[in-house]
C-alpha positions as CSV (number, residue, x, y, z in Angstrom):
1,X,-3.8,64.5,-57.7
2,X,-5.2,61.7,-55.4
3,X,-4.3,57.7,-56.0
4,X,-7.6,56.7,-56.4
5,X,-6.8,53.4,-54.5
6,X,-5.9,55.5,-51.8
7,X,-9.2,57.7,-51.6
8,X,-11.1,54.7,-52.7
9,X,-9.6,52.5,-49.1
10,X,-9.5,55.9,-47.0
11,X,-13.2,56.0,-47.7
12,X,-13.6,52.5,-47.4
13,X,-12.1,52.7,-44.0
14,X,-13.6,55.8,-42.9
15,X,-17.0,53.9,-43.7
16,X,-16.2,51.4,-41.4
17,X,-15.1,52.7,-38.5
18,X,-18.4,55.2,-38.6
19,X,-20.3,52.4,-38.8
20,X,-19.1,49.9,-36.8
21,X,-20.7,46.7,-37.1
22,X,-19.1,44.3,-34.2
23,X,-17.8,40.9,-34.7
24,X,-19.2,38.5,-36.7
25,X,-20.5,34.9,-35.8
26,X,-17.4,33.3,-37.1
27,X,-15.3,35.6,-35.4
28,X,-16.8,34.8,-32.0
29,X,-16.8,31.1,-32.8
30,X,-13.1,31.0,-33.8
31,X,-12.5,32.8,-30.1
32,X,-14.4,30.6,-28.3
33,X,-12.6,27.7,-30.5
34,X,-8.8,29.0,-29.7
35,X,-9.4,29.6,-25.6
36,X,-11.3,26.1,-25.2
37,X,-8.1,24.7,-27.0
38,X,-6.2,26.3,-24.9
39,X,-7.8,25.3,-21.5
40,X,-7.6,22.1,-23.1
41,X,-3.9,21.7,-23.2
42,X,-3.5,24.1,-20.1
43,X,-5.7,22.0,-17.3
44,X,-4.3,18.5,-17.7
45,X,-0.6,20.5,-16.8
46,X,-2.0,22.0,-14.0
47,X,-3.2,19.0,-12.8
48,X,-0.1,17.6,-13.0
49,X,1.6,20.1,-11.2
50,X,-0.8,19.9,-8.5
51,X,0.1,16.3,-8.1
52,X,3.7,16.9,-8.5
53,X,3.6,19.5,-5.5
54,X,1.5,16.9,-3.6
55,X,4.0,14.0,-4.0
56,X,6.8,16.5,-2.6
57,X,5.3,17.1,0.0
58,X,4.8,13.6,1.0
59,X,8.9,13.3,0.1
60,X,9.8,15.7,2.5
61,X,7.3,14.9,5.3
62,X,8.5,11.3,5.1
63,X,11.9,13.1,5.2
64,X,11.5,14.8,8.1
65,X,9.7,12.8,10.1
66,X,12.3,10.3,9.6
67,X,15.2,12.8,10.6
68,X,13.1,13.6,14.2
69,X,12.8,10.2,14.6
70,X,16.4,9.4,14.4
71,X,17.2,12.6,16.4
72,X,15.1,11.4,19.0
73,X,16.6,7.5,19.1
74,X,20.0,9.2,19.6
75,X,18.8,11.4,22.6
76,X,16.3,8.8,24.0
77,X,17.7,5.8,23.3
78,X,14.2,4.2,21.3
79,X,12.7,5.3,18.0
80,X,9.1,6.2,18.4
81,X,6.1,4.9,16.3
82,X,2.5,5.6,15.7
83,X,1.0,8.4,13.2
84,X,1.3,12.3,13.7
85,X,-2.0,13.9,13.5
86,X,-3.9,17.0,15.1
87,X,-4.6,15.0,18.2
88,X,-0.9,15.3,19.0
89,X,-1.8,18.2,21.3
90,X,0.7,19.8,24.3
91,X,2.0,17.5,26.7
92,X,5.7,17.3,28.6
93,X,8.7,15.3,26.5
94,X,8.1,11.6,27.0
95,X,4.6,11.6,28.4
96,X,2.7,10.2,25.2
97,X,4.7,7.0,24.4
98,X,4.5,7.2,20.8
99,X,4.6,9.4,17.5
100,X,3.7,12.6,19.2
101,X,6.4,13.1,21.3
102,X,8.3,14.1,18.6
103,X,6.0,17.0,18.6
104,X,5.9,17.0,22.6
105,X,9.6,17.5,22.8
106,X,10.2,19.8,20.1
107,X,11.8,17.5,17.2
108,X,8.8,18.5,14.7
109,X,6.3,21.7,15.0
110,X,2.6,21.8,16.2
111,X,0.8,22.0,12.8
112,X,-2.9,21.0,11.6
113,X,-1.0,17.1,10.5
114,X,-4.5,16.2,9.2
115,X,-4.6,18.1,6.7
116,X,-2.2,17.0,4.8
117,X,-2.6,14.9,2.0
118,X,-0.4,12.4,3.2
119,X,-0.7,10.4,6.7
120,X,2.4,10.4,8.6
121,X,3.7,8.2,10.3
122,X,7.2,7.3,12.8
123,X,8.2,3.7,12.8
124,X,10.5,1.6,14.6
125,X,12.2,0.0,11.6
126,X,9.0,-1.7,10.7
127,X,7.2,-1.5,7.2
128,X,4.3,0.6,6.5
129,X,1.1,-0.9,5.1
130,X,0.7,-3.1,2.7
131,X,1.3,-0.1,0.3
132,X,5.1,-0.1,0.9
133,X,6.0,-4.1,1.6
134,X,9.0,-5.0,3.6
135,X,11.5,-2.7,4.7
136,X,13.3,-1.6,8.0
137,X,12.0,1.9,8.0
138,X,11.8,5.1,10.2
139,X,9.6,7.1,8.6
140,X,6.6,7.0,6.1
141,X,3.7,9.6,4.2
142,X,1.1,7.6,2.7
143,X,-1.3,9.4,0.5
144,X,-4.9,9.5,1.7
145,X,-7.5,10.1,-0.5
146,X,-10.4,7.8,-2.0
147,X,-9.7,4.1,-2.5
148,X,-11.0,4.8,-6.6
149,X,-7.9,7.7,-6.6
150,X,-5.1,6.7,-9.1
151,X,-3.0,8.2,-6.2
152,X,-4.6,6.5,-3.1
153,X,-2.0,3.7,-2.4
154,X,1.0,5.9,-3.1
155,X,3.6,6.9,-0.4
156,X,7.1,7.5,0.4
157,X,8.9,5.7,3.1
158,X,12.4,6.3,4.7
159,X,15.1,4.0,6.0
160,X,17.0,4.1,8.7
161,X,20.9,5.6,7.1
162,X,18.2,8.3,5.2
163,X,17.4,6.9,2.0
164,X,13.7,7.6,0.4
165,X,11.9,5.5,-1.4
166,X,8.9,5.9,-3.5
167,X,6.3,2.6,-3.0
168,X,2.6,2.0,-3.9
169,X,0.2,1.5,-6.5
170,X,1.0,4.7,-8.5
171,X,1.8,5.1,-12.4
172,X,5.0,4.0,-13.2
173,X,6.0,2.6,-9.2
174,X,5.5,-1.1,-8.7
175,X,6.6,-2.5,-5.1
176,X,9.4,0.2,-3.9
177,X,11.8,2.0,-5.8
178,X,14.3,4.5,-4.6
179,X,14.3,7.8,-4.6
180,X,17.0,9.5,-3.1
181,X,20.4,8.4,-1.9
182,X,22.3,9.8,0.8
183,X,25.4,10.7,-0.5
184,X,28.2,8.1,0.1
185,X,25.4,5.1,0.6
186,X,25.3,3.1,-1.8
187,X,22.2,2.2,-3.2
188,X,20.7,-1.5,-2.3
């Protein structure tokens, strides 16, 4: 003795998966639906992160740059200035006068500085740009980029006892705000 619902959805079933028919219209749309949904909610984060990763990067450039500066004032006696980029080619310690002798006499790496999305530069307690106004600082990155970009007059700059501040024309940031405090500075 057979349940008949059970003969009755074992042929039903059997049926089926002889004949298979696909998906139906609905079915695809519903797909399509739930993934453009998702790549809706998914792209603005990962735009954000991009950006996120960008501004650290401009952080710690600013950061370092500002530390080989300093290093260099202590063994030379003079912070440099000017802006680090690919043209900062070999040359002795000393011989170019400005930014790249930071590179020249080993305080920061050779490295494709163009390509960064932020344009470094060493400073001589000076401000940087109209982006970041006033300010004795070391070091700055200034984000480069279209003058349209949201992010285009955005940088970071560095004072001389290490603090970082953010400055520019991006969301949230008006005139300079710190960033980071060395430990045991108080904050201005």
């Amino acid at each position: 003795m057979h349940n008949t619902s059970y003969v009755t959805m074992h042929r039903a079933i059997n049926r089926y998966s002889e004949n298979p028919r696909g998906f139906t219209l609905i079915e695809l749309l519903v797909v399509v639906l739930l993934i453009g949904v998702l790549a809706g909610i998914a792209v603005p984060y990962y735009l954000k992160t991009q950006e996120i990763s960008k501004a650290n990067s401009g952080a710690a450039l600013a950061s370092m740059v500002a530390t080989a500066n300093r290093m260099y004032a202590v063994d030379h006696g003079a912070l440099l200035t000017g802006a680090l980029t690919s043209a900062c080619t070999a040359g002795a310690c000393g011989s170019a006068g400005n930014a790249c002798d930071l590179i020249n006499c080993g305080y920061l790496s050779r490295q494709d500085w163009s390509s960064n999305p932020y344009s470094v530069q060493a400073l001589n307690n000076a401000s940087c740009g109209s982006g970041c106004p006033g300010g004795s600082y070391v070091a700055c990155a200034m984000r480069q980029g279209s003058a349209s970009s949201t992010y285009s007059g955005w940088g970071y700059v560095v004072d001389a006892t290490g603090a970082e501040y953010a400055c520019g024309s991006a969301p949230g940031i008006s005139g300079v705000t710190q960033v980071n405090a060395v430990r045991g500075m108080p904050r201005p």
